[in-house]
Each structure stands twice: as structure tokens, then as C-alpha cells.
C-alpha positions in Angstrom: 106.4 88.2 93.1 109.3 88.1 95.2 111.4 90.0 93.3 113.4 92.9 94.8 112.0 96.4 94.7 114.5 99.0 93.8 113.2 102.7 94.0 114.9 105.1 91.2 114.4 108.3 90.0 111.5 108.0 87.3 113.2 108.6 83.4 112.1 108.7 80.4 112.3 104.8 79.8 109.6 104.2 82.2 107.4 106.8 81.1 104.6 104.2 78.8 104.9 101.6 81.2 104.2 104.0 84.3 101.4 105.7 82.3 100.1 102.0 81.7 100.0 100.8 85.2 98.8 104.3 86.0 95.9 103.8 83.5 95.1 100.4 85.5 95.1 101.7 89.0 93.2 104.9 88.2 91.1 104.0 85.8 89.0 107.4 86.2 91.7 110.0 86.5 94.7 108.4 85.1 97.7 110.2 83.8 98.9 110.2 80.3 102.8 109.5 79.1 102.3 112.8 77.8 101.3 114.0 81.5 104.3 112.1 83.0 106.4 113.4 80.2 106.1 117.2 80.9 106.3 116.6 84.5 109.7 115.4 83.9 110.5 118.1 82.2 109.7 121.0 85.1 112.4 122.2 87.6 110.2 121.9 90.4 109.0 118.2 90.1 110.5 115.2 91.4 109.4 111.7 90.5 110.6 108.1 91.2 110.0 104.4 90.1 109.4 101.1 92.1 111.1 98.9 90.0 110.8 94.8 90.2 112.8 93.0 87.9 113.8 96.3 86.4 110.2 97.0 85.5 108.0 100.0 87.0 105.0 99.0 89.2 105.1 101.9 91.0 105.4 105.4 90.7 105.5 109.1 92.9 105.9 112.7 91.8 106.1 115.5 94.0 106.0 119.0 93.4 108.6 121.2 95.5 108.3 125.1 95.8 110.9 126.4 98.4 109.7 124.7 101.6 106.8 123.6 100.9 105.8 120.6 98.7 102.8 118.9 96.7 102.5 115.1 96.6 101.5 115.3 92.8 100.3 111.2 92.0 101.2 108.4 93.5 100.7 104.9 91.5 101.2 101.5 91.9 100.1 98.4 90.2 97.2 96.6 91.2 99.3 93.5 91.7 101.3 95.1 93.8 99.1 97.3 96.1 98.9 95.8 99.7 103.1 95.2 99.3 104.4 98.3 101.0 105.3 100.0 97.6 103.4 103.0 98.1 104.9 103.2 101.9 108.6 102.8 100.4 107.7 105.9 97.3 106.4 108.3 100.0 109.4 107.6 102.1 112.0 108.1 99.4 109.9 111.0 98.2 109.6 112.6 101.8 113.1 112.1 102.5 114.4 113.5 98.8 112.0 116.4 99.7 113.3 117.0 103.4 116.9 116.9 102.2 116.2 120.1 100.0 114.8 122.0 102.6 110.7 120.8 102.4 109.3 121.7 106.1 105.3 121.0 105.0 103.4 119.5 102.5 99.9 118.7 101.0 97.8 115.9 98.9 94.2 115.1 97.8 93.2 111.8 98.4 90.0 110.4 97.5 87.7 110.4 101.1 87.2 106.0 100.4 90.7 105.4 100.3 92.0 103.8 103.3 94.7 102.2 102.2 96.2 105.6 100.9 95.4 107.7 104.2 96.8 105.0 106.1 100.1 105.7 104.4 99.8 109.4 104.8 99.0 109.4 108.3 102.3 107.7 108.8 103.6 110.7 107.3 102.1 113.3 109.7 99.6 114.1 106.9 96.1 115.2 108.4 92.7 116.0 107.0 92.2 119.8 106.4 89.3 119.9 104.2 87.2 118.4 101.7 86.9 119.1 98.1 83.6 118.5 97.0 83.5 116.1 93.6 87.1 116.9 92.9 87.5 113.6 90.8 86.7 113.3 87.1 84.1 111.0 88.2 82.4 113.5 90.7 84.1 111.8 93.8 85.2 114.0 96.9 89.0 114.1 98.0 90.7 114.9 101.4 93.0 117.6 101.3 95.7 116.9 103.7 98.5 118.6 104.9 102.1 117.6 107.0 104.2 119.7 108.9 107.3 120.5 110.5 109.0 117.8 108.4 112.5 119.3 109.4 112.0 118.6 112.8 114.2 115.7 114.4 111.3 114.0 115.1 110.4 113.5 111.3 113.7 112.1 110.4 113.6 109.9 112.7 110.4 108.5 112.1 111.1 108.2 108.2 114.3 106.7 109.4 112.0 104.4 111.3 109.8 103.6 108.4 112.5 102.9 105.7 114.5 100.4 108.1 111.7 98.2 108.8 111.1 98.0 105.1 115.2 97.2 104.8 114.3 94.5 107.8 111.4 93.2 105.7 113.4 92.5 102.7 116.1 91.0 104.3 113.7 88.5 106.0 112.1 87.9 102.4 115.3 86.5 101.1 
């Protein structure tokens, strides 16, 4: 699995395969192609691919309303969770959303996973409440929000962020 990891706006094309690896790492509250596919299709909604070897195995969508955004989903393949793919979809997500003007934004995350508020964090996400039994399965999720992503601050920390990651690959070669 050293393949290189290219992040693209998500397309029809992907849509089964996403859905698919979807389906594997949430096997409670996965989304459908159907799902994916009318997500496409809204003016507000934003969604990439981590593609290796031109194959999703990761996947983002954000909702954007003015300044303010939704982290929708955020998906990778079990294979590849511990890689730094979610990191590298939030921060082409966060910067897509900063360029049109996004200064704040919010996610539910389920309350056990650390992996995923770890990434967040990194964000400037914080915990603002919980939602009791917001899962399918009756499990409770974090709401989070991030602000002030305009600030200079920001950008410079999700500058940060996606140059380590160019770094990283470079080393991987």
C-alpha cells in the first residue's frame, strides 16, 4: 500500500465503490450510492475522493451555507485508516470551504472515536454538546463546532498540516 494518494473532487464514477467502502467502515450508519448520489446533485454540497491507484478509499462531503459549513460524512477504508487519509480529506475540504468564504463549522462524531476527534481538534473543532443516542445503533455523538477559519491563523495552520503531509510523501518515495 504505498501507492500515491491523490484527493479529487468525488464524481459519479466513484459513487458504488465509495458507498462500498462506506458500507465497511460504518457498518451501522452507512450511506447508500443513492445517498452519495443526491448529495452530488445539491448546490450546496461539496465532496471529494482519496484515490490510490485511481481507486476511492476515502471519501468527505461537506455542506456549505454562506459562512458557515457542515462536515456531512467522512469515510475511509479500513485498510487505510491510521494512514493520514482522513487528515489529508478534512484539509482539502477545510481549505475548498475557507476559499469560498466558510468562517465556522460543525460535525457529529461518535463520543468513542478518538481517532476522528483527534483529526478535528487539529482543525479547531471543539465539543459543544452531546446528542444523546444519535446513531442508528443508539450511540451518542459529539457535536463540535470550529471557528474563525478566516483568520490568518487558520490558514496557516492548514498550510501547516497539508505540507507535512507533502513532506511525508516525498520521504515515502
Amino acid at each position: 500500500m504505498n501507492s500515491e494518494i491523490e484527493i479529487v473532487p468525488m464524481t459519479s464514477a466513484h459513487l458504488q465503490e465509495v458507498a462500498d467502502l462506506d458500507a465497511l467502515a460504518h457498518k451501522n450508519d452507512k450511506w447508500t450510492v443513492d445517498m452519495f448520489a443526491v448529495e452530488l446533485e445539491r448546490g450546496y454540497t461539496r465532496y471529494w475522493a482519496a484515490l490510490a491507484d485511481g481507486r476511492p478509499i476515502g471519501a468527505i462531503g461537506i455542506w456549505v451555507f454562506f459562512d458557515e459549513a457542515e462536515i456531512a460524512t467522512v469515510t475511509v477504508h479500513p485498510d487505510w485508516q491510521g494512514r493520514g487519509i482522513g487528515t489529508r480529506l478534512m484539509a482539502e475540504a477545510v481549505r475548498q470551504a475557507v476559499n469560498e468564504g466558510v468562517d465556522k463549522a460543525t460535525l457529529e462524531v461518535r463520543v468513542d472515536n478518538e481517532p476522528a476527534l483527534s483529526i478535528y481538534k487539529r482543525f479547531g473543532f471543539k465539543k459543544v454538546h452531546v446528542r444523546r443516542r444519535y446513531y442508528a445503533n443508539g450511540e451518542d455523538a459529539f457535536l463540535m463546532k470550529a471557528e474563525k477559519w478566516q483568520s490568518r491563523e487558520f490558514a496557516e495552520s492548514v498550510d501547516d498540516i497539508l505540507q507535512r503531509w507533502k513532506l511525508k510523501d516525498r520521504k515515502a518515495d
